[in-house]
N, C-alpha and C positions, 0 to 999 in steps of 0.2 A: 449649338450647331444646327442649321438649318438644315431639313433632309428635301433637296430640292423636287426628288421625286413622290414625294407627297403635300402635296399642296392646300392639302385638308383631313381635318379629323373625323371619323362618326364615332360619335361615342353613343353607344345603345343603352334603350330604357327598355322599360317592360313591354315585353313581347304582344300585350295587347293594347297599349295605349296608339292614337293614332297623331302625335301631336310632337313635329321636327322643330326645336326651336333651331332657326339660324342664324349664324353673327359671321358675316361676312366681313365688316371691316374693323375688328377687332384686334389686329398685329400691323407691329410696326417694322417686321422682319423684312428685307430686303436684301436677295442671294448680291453676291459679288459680284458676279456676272452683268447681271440686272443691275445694278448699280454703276456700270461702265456706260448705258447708254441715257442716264440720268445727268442734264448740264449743270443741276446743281451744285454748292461745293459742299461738304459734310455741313457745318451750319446751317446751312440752307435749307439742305434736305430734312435735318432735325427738327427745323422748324414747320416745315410744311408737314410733317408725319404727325407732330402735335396739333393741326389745325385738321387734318383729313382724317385721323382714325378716333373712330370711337371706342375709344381708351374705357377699358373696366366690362366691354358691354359682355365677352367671356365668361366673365368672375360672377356679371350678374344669373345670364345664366345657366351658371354650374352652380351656384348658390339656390337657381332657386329647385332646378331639380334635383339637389340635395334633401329639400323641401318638403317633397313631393310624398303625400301620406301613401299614395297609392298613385297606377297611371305616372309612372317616373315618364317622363318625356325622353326622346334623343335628342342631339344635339349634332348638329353638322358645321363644325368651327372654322372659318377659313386659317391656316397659319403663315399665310403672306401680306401683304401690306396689300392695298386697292390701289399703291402706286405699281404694283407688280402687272398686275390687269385687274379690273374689276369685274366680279363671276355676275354682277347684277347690271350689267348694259351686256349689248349682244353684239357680236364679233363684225356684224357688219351693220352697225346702228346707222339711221337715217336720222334719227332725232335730236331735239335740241342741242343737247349734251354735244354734240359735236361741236355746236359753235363755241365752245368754252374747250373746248380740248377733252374732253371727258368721255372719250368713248369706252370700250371696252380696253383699250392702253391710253393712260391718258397722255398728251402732251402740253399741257400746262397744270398751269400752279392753282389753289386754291383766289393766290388773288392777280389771274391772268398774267402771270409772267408764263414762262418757256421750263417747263419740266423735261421733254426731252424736244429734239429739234419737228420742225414743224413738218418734213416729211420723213420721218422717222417711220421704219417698215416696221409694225407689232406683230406680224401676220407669224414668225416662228413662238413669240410671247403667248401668243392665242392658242396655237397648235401645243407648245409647252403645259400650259399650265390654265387656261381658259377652259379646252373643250375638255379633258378630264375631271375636273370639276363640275362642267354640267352636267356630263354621265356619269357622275357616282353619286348625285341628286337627286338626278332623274331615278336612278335606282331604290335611291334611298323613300322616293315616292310612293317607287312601286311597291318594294318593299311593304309599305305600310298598309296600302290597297290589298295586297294579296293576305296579308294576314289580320285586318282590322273590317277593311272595304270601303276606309274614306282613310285620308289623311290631312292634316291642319298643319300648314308652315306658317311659322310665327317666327317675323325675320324678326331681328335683336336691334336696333341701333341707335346712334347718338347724335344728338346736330347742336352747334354752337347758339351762347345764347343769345349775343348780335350776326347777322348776315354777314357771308363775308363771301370778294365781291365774286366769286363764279357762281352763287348763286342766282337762277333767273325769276325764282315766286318769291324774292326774300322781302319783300315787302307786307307779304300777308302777316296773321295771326302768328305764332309762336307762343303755343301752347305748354305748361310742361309737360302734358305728356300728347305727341303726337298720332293721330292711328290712321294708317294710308289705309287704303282700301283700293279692291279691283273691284268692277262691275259685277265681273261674271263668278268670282270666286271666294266673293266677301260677302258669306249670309248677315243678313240681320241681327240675328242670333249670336253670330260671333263678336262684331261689332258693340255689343249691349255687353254682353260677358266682359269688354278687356272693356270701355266706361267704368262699368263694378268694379272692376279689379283693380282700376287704377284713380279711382275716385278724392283718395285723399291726397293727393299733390297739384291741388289748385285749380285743377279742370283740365280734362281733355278736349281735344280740336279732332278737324277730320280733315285729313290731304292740305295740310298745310303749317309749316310751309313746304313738305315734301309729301309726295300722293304716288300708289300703286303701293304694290305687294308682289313679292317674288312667288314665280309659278314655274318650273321647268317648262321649255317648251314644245314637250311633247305632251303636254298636261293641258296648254293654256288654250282657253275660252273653247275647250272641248269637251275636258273630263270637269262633272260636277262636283264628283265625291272627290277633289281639292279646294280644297279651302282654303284662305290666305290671311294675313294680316299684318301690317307694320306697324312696329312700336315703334316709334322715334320719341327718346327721351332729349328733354334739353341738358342742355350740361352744369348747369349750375343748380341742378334737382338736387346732384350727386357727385360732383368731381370740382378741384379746380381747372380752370381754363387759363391756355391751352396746353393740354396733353400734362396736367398733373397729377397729384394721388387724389383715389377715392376719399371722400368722406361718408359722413352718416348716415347720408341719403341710402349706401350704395344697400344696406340690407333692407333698408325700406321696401324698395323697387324690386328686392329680389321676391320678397315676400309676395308683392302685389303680381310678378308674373308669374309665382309657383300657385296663386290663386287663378288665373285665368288658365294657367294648362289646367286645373281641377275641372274647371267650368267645362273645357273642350273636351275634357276627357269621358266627364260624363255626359255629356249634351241630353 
């Protein structure tokens, strides 16, 4: 049963490490409601939930701060689908991602069909279940500042391992293991750390084919002592495609990120 007034997990690590892993698009949950302004038909939507969510990326890491010798990381889980709103575009996005339907509610499909109608109002979706989520983030931020005095978000997530077509960089590289990066909150240092960490699955890429790092943004290109990083795993590292079970990969990966919270933890 879906609890619609919690739209997200924190689940706490050790009170002095400084390092949120987050997995936004990890659930393929979809309230009822929510589902009434989807034009989808159940099919449909099964399938596009297996092409948009990054299926296992939870398991990976709860697995890896399982892991964790010391410096247990937290974890801030989404448990709604990215067809419900996406917490990582912002409510009133100017950016590309509009012209594919993709804003903060999206209204299209993975491969440019009509997910909900094209002037479909998200503006109650956002108030629901958007801005709450940014403020218990943003909390979860400070939190970590007020009791560490930096904090490290290490978003979780997964991309297919051909382009598929709302993609608009999908032409670049496709690395296995992906690492976005922001200008202002992506040290060097951390960047070299998740390379190590994630060194033996064929080689890592930088911002491609997906680039940034989630930062709250009461945080962003303001406060330094935030850090950021995106893992983007390909899907064929570790799962079948689209949207099936884990394979062997999946403890590899877990191992290689409960190595890089080590690295953040002790910087």
């Amino acid at each position: 049963m879906i609890d619609a007034s919690s739209p997200y997990r924190l689940l706490p690590g050790s009170p002095d490490s400084p390092v949120i892993l987050h997995v936004p698009h990890s659930s393929r949950a979809v309230p009822a409601d929510v589902r009434r302004g989807i034009t989808l038909d159940d099919s449909a939507l099964e399938r596009e939930l297996d092409h948009m969510t990054d299926s296992h990326t939870a398991e990976i890491a709860a697995r890896a701060a399982a892991r964790a010798s010391s410096g247990v990381p937290w974890r801030f889980v989404n448990q709604l689908s990215r067809l419900v709103v996406d917490p990582e575009r912002f409510p009133d996005e100017r950016e590309e991602m509009l012209a594919v339907g993709m804003g903060a509610v999206y209204t299209g499909t993975s491969h440019r069909g009509e997910l909900r109608p094209g002037d479909y109002d998200g503006r109650p979706l956002v108030e629901r279940y958007f801005h709450p989520y940014a403020e218990a983030m943003t909390d979860a931020v400070g939190a970590r500042l007020d009791a560490v005095g930096r904090a490290v978000v290490i978003d979780v997530h997964s991309y297919p391992t051909e382009p598929l077509p709302y993609e608009l960089h999908g032409t670049g590289p496709r690395p296995p293991v992906c690492l976005g990066t922001d200008p202002f909150h992506t040290p060097a240092e951390l960047l070299a750390h998740a390379e190590k960490a994630f060194a033996d699955f064929g080689g890592t890429g930088t911002n491609s084919p997906f680039s940034g790092a989630y930062v709250p943004l009461e945080y962003h290109e303001k406060d330094p002592r935030v850090s950021a990083l995106m893992i983007e795993i390909r899907r064929d590292v570790y799962m079948d495609e689209p949207g099936g079970p884990a394979g062997p990969g999946l403890d590899a990966l877990a191992e290689a990120l409960a190595e890089l919270v080590r690295l953040a933890h002790a910087k």
